[in-house]
BABA-239309 format. One record per atom (N, C-alpha, C): residue in one letter; x, y, z. Coordinates in steps of 0.1 Angstrom, whole numbers, padded with zeros to 4 digits, always signed. Example, Ala and Ser with C-alpha at 12.3 -4.5 7.8 and 13.67 -1.06 7.14 Angstrom:
BEGIN
A+0132-0057+0078A+0123-0045+0078A+0132-0033+0078S+0128-0022+0071S+0137-0011+0071S+0129+0000+0079
END
This chain:
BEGIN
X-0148-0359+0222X-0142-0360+0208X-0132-0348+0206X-0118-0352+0200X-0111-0341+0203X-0115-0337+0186X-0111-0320+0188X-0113-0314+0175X-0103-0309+0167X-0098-0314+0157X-0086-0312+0147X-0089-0302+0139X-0082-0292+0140X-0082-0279+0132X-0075-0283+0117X-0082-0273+0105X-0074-0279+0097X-0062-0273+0090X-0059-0271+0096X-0043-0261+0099X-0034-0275+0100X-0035-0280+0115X-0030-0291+0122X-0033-0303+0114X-0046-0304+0108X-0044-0315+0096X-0032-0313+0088X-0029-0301+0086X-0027-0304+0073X-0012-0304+0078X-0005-0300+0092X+0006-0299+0094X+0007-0319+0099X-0001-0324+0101X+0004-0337+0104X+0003-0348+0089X-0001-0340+0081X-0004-0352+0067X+0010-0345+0060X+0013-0331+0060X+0027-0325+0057X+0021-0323+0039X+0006-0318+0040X+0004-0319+0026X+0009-0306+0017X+0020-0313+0007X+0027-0296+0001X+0036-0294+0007X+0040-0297+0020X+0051-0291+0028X+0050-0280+0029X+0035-0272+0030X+0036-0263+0037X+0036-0262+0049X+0029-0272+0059X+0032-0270+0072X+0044-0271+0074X+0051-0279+0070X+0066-0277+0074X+0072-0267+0075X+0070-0258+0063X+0076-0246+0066X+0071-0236+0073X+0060-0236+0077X+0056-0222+0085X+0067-0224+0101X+0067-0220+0105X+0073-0210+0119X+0067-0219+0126X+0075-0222+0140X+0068-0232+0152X+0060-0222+0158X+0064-0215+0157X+0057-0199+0165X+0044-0195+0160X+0042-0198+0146X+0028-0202+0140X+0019-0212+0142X+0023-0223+0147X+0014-0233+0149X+0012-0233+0164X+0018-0226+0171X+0015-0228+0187X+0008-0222+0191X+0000-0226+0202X-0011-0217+0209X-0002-0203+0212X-0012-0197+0212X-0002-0179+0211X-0003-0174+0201X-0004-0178+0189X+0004-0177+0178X-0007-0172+0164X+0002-0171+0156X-0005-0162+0141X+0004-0162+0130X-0002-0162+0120X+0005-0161+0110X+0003-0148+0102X+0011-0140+0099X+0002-0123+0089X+0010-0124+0077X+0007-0123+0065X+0013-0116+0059X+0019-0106+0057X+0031-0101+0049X+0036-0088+0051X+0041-0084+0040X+0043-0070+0031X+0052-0070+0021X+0064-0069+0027X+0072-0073+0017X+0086-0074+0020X+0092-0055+0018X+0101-0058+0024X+0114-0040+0026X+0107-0039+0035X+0103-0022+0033X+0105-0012+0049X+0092-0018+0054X+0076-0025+0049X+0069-0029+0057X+0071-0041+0066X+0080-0045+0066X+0088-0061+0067X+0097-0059+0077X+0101-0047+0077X+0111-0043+0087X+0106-0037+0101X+0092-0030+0095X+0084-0020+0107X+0075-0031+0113X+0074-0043+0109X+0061-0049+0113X+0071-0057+0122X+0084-0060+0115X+0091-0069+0125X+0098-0064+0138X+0103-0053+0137X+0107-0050+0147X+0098-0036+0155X+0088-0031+0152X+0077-0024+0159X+0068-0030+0162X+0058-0038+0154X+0043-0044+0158X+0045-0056+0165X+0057-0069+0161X+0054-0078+0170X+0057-0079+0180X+0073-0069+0183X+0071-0071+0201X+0059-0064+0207X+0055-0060+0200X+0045-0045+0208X+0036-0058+0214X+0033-0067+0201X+0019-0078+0203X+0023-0088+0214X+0035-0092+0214X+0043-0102+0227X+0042-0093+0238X+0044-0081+0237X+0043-0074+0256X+0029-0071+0258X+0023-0071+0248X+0011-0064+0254X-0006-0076+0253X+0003-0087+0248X-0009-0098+0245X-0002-0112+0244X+0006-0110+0246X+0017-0128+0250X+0012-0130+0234X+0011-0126+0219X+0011-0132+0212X+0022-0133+0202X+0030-0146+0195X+0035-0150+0190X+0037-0146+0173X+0041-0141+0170X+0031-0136+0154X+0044-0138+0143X+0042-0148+0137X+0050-0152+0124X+0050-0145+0112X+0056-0139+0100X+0052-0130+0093X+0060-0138+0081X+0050-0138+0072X+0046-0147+0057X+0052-0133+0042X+0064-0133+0038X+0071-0120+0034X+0064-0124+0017X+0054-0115+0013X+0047-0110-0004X+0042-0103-0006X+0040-0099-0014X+0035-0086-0023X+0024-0089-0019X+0015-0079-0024X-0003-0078-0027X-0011-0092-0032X-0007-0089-0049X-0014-0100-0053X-0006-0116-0052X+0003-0113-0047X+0007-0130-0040X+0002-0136-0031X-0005-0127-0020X-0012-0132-0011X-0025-0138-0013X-0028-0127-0023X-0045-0138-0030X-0041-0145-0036X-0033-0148-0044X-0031-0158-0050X-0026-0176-0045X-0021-0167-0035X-0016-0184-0023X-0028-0185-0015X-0040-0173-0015X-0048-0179-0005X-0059-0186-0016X-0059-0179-0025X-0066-0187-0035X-0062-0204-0039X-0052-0204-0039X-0048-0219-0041X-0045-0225-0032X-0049-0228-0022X-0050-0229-0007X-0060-0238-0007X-0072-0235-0016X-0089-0239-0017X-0091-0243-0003X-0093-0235+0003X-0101-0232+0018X-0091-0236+0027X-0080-0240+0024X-0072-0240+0045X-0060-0235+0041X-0063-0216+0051X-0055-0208+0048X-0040-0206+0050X-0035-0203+0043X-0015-0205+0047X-0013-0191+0053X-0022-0182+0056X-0018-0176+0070X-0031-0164+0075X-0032-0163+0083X-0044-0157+0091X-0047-0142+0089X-0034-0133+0083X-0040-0122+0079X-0031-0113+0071X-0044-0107+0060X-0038-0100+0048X-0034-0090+0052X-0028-0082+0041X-0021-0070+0044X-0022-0063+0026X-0030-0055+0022X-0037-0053+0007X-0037-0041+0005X-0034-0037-0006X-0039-0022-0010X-0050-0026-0017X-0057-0013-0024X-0071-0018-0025X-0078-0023-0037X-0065-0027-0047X-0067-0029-0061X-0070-0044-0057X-0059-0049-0054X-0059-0065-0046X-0071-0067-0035X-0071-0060-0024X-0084-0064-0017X-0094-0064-0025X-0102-0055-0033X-0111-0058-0039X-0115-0069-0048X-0105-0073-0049X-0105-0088-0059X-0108-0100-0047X-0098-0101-0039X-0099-0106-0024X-0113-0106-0021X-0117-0094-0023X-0132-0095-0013X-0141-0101-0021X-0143-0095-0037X-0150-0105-0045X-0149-0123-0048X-0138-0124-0044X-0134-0139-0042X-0140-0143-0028X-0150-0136-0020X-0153-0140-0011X-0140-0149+0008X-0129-0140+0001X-0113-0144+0008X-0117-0139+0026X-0124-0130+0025X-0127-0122+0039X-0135-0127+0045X-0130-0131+0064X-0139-0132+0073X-0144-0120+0077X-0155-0116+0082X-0162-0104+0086X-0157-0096+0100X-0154-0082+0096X-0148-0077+0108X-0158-0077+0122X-0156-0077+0132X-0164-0071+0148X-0153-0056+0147X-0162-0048+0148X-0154-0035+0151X-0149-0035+0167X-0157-0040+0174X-0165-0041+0188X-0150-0048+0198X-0142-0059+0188X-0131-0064+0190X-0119-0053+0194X-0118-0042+0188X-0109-0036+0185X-0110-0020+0196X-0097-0025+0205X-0102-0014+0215X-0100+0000+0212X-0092-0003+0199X-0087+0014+0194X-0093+0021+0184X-0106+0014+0181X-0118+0014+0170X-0119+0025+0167X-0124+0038+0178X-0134+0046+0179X-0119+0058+0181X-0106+0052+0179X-0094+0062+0177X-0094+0068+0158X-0102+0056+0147X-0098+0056+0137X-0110+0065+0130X-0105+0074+0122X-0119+0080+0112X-0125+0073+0107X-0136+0077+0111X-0150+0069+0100X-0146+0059+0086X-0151+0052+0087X-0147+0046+0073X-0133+0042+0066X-0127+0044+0079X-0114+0034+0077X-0113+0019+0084X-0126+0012+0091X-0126+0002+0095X-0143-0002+0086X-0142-0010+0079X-0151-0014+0075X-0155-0028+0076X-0164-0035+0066X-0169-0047+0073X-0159-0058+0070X-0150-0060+0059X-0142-0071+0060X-0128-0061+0061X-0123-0054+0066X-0108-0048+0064X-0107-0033+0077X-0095-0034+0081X-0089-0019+0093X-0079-0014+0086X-0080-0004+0081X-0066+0003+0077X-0061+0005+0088X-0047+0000+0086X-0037+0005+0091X-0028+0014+0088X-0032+0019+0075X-0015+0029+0067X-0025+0040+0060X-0025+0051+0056X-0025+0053+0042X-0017+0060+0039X-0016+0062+0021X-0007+0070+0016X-0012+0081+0010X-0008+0089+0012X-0012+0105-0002X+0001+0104-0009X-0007+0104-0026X-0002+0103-0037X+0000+0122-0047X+0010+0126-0052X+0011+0134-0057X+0024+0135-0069X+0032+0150-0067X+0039+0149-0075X+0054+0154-0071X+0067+0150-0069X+0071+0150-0067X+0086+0158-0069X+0094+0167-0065X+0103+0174-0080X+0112+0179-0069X+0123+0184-0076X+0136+0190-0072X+0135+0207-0069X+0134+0213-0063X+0131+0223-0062X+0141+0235-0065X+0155+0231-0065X+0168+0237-0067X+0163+0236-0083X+0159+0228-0090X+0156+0228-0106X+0143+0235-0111X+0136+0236-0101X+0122+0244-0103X+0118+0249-0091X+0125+0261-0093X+0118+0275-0084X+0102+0272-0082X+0099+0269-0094X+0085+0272-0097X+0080+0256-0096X+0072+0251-0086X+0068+0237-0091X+0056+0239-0098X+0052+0226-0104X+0042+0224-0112X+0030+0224-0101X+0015+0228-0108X+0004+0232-0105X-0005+0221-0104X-0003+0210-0117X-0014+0203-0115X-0002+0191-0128X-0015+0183-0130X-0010+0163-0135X-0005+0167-0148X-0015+0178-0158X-0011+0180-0172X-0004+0193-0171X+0009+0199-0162X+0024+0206-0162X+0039+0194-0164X+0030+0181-0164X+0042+0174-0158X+0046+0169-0176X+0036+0175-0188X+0040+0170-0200X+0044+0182-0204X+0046+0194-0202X+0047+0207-0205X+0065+0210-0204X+0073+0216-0207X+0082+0224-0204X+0085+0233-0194X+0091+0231-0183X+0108+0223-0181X+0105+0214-0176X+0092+0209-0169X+0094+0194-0163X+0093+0185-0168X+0086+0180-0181X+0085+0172-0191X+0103+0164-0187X+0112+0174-0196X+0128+0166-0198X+0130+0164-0187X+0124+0168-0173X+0133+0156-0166X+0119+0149-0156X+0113+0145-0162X+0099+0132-0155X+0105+0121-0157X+0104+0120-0152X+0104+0099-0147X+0093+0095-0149X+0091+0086-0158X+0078+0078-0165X+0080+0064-0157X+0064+0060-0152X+0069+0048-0146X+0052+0042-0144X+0049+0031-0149X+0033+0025-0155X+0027+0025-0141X+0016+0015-0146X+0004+0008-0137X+0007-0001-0130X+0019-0008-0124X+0022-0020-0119X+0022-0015-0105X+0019-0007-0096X+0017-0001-0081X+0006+0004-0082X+0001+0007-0075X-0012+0017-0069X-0012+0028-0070X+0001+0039-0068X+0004+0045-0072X+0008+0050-0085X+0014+0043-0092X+0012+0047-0104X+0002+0045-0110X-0010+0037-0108X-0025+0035-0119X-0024+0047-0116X-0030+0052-0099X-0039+0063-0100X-0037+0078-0102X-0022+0075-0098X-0016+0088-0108X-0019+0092-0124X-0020+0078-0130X-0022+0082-0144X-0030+0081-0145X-0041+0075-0144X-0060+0084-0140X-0060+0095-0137X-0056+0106-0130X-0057+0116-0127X-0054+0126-0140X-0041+0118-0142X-0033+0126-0157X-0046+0127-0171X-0051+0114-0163X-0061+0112-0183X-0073+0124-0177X-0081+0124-0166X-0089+0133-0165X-0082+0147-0169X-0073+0150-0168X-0067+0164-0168X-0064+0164-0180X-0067+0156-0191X-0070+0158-0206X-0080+0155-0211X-0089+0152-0200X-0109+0149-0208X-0108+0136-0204X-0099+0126-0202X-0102+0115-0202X-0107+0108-0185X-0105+0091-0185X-0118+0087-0174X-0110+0074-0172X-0115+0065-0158X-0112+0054-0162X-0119+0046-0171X-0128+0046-0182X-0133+0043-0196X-0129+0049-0202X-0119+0058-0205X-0113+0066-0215X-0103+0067-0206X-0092+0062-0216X-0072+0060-0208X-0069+0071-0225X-0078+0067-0238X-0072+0077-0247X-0064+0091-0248X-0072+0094-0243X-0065+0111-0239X-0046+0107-0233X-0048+0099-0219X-0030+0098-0216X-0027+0092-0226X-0028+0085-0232X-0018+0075-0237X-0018+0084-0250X-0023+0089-0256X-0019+0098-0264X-0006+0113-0261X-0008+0114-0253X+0001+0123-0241X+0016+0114-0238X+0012+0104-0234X+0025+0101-0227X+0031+0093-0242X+0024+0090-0254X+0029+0086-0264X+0040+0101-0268X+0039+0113-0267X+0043+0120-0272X+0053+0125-0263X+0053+0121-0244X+0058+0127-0236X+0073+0117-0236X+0075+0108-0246X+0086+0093-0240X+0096+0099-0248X+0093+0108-0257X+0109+0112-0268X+0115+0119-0258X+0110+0129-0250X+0113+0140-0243X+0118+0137-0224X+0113+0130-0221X+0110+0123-0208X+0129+0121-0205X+0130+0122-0194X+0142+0120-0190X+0145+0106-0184X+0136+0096-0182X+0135+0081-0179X+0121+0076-0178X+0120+0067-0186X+0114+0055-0179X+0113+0041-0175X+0114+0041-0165X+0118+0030-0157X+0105+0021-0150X+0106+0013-0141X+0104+0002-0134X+0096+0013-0120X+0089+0013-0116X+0078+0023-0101X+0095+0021-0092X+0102+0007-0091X+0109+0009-0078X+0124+0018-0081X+0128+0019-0094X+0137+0024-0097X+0135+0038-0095X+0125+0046-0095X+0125+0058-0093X+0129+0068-0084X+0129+0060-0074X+0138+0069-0059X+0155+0072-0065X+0161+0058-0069X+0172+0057-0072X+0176+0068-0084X+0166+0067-0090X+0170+0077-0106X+0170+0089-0097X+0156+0092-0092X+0161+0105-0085X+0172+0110-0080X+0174+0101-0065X+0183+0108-0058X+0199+0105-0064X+0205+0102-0081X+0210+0103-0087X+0209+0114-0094X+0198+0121-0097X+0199+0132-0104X+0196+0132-0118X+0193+0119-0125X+0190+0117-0137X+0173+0121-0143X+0166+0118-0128X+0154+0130-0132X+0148+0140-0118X+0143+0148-0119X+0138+0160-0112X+0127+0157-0113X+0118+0152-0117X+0108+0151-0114X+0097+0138-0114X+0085+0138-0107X+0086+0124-0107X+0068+0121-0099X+0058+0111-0101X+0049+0109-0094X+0047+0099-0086X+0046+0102-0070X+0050+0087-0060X+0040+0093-0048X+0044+0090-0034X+0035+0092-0024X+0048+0097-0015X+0038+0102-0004X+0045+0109+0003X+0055+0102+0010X+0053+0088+0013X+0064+0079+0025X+0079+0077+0015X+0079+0082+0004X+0089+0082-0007X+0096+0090-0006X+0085+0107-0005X+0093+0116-0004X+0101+0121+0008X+0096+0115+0020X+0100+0115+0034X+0113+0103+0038X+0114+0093+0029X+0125+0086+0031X+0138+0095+0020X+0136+0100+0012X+0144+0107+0005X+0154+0118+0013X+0142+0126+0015X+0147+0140+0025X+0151+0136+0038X+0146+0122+0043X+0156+0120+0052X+0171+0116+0047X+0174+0114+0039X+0186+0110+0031X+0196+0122+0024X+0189+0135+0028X+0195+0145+0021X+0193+0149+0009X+0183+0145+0004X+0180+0147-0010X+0171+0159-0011X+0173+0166-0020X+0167+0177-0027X+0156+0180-0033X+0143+0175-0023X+0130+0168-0029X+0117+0175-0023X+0102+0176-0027X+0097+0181-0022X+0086+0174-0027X+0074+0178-0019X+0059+0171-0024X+0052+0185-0027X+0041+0181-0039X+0033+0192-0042X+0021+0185-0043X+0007+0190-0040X-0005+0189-0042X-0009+0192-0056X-0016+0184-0063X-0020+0188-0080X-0033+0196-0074X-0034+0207-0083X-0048+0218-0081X-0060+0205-0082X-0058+0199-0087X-0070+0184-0084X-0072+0177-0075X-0059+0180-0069X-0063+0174-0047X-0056+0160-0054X-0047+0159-0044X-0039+0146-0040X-0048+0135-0038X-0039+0125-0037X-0046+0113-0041X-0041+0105-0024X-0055+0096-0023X-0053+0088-0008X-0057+0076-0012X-0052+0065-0004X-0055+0055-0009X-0053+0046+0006X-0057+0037+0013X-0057+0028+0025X-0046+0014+0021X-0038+0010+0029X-0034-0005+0034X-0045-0011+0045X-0047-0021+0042X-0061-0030+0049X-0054-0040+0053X-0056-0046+0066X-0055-0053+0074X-0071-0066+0074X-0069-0078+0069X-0080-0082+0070X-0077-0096+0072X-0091-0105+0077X-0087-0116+0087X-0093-0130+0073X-0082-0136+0075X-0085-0147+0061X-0095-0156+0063X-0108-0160+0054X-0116-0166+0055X-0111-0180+0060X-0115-0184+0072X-0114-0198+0076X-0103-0198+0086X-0101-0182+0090X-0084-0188+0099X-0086-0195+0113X-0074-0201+0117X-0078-0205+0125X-0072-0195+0139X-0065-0187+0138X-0062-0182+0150X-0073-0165+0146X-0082-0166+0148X-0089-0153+0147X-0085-0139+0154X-0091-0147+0172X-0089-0137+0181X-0077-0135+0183X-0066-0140+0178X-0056-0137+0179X-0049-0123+0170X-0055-0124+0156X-0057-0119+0145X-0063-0103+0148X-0078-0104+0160X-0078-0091+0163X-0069-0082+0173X-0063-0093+0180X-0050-0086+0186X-0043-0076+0180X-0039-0087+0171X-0028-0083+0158X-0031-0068+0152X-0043-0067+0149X-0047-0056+0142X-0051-0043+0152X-0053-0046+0165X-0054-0034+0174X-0044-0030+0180X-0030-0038+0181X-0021-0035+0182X-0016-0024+0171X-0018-0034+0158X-0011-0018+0145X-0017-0006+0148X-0031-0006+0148X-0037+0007+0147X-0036+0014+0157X-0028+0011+0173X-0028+0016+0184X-0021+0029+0181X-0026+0039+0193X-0015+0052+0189X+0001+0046+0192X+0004+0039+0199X+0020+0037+0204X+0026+0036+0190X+0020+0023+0184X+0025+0018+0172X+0028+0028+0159X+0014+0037+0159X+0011+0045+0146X+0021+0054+0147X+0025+0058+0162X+0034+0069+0162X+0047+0068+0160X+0054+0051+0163X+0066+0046+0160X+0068+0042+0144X+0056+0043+0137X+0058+0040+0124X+0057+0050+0114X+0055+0062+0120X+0054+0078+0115X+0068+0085+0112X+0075+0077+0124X+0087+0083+0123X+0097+0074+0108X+0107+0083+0105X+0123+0076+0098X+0127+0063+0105X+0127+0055+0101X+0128+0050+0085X+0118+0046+0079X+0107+0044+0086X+0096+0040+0080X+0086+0046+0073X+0084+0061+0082X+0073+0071+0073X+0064+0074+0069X+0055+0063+0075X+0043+0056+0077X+0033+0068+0082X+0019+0074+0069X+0009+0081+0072X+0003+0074+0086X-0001+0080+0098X-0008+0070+0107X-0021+0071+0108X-0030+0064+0111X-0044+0070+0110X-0048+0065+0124X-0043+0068+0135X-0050+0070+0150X-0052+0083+0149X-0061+0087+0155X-0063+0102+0157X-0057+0109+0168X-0052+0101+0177X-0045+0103+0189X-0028+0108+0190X-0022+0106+0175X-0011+0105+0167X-0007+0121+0171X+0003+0124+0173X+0003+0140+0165X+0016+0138+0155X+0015+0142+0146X+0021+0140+0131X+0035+0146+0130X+0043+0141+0127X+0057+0147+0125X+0051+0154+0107X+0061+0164+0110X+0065+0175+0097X+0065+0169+0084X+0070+0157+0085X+0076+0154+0074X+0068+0142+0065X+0057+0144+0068X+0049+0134+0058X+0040+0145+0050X+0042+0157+0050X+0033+0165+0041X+0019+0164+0041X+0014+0166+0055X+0001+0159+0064X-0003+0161+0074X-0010+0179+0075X-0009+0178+0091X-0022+0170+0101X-0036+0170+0092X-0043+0161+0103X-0046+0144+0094X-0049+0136+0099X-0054+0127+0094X-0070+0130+0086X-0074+0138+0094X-0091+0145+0089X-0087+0153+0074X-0072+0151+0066X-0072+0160+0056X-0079+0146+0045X-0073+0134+0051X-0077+0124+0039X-0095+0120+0032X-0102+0123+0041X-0114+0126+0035X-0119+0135+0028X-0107+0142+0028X-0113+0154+0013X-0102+0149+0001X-0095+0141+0004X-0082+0139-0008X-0089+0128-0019X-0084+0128-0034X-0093+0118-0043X-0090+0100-0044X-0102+0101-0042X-0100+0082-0039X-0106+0073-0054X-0103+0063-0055X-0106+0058-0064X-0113+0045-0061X-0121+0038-0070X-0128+0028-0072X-0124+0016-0082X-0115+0007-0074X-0105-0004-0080X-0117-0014-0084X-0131-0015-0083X-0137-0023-0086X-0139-0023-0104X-0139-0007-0109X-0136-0006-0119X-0122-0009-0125X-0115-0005-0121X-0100-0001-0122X-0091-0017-0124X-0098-0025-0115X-0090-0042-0117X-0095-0049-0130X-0109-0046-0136X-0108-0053-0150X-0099-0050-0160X-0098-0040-0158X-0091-0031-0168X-0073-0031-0167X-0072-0032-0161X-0055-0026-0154X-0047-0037-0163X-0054-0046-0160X-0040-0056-0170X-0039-0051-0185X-0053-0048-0189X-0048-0044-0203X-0041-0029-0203X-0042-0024-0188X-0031-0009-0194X-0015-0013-0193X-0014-0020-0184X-0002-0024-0184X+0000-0032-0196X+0000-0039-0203X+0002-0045-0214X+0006-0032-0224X-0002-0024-0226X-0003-0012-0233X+0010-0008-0230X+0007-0005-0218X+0021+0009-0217X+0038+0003-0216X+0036-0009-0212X+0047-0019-0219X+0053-0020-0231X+0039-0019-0244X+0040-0021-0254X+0047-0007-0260X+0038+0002-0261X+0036+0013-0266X+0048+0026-0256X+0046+0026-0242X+0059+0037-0237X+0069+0031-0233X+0067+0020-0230X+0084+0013-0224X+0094+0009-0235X+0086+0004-0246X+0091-0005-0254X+0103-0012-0252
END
């Protein structure tokens, strides 16, 4: 009896015309499907990770170009036969993912570069591949003196020129969590910031959109600013006048997770996929300009310019708990749309 995958079903019934569109290169033995965010991860995954996966594993690997929560959301409406074999999440989105029960269960045992990665970056449904350290960001020619910690950035001189920019990244939630503890507040208590940044928007020298903020910067319209380090390392490769500081509260870390879609059908191929990213070759080609990419092999040795000299610093850096953080988040965004963007 021959056995029909339902991938191949669904590419011979042409249901949705989604088979139609995926890649021949995805439906062929060899072959995979990943998702990817679109820009510079789009660019590193396409021209670093998949030849690496074609010379080193004959595998074919098609890349499915959306954001975070686009991915759950197409794999969610999918209702069980996946439109591609593997996610690519920060952890506000994976957690939702995982509670949707979206994750096939990792084998560490698969993964020959396993025992390269710190503890607790490969867990039971997800392998970081990336992470970022989150901090604060400023012009140094404008301040001799950088700021110290989350509550300098509403204070005088750096207030008039902050760049305000919401919850719609990962980066910005947990920036502004940080900001509310450094006024008493929690993630069950946002009162404290939003009281703050209600008083910081007269003064503020922009607020804009999370992506517009490189651009405002390296214009000069603000000096200061809260993002992650792969920001400030594409900047200063650019000549820009920029620098990262640690808040006396300890920087913020956060993982990109690599994880294999419930029901896929190319799996082993999938752990290819994912031992290839995490390999030192790869981590070290994605470290570099233009990409910028934190790497988390241990085997890595770190270029200067990610403000990072071991990977062993991220276990002391502050992490957050999106299980809390995803009930909540739509209503802060609504909020700070309302109330700081207007």
């Amino acid at each position: 009896m021959t056995t029909i995958s339902r991938r191949d079903l669904l590419a011979g019934a042409g249901a949705l015309g989604l088979a139609a569109s995926l890649p021949l290169s995805a439906r062929a033995a060899g072959g995979l499907t990943a998702a990817i965010y679109p820009g510079t991860w789009e660019e590193a995954y396409r021209g670093v990770v998949a030849p690496a996966l074609k010379k080193s594993a004959n595998v074919d690997i098609a890349f499915d170009s959306l954001f975070a929560v686009d991915q759950v959301a197409k794999v969610r409406a999918a209702r069980g036969v996946p439109p591609f074999d593997c996610f690519v999440l920060d952890p506000g989105p994976a957690a939702s993912a995982m509670q949707a029960g979206l994750f096939e269960p990792i084998d560490a045992k698969k993964l020959t570069n396993a025992a390269k990665v710190p503890d607790g970056l490969i867990t039971s449904h997800g392998v970081t591949c990336n992470a970022q350290v989150v901090g604060i960001a400023y012009n140094p020619k404008k301040f001799p003196t950088p700021p110290k910690g989350w509550a300098d950035l509403f204070k005088s001189p750096y207030v008039e020129r902050l760049g305000l920019t919401g919850f719609q990244t990962t980066f910005g939630t947990v920036s502004i969590i940080e900001m509310a503890k450094a006024f008493g507040g929690s993630i069950e208590n946002m009162e404290p910031i939003f009281a703050e940044l209600k008083k910081a928007v007269a003064k503020a020298a922009a607020v804009a959109a999370p992506a517009a903020m490189p651009g405002l910067y390296q214009q000069g319209q603000i000096d200061i600013m809260y993002t992650n380090t792969n920001t400030v390392a594409i900047l200063k490769g650019r000549g820009v006048d920029i620098e990262f500081v640690k808040p006396d509260s300890g920087a913020i870390t956060f993982q990109t997770t690599l994880h294999i879609v419930k029901g896929a059908d190319n799996v082993e191929n999938a752990y290819k996929y994912m031992d290839t990213a995490i390999s030192a070759e790869i981590q070290a080609a994605l470290q570099q300009q233009p990409y910028n990419m934190i790497p988390i092999n241990k085997d890595v040795k770190l270029v200067d310019t990610l403000d990072i000299k071991s990977v062993d610093e991220l276990t002391k850096m502050v992490t957050h708990d999106w299980t809390k953080i995803n009930p909540v988040r739509a209503a802060w965004i609504e909020r700070f749309n309302k109330e700081i963007t207007k």
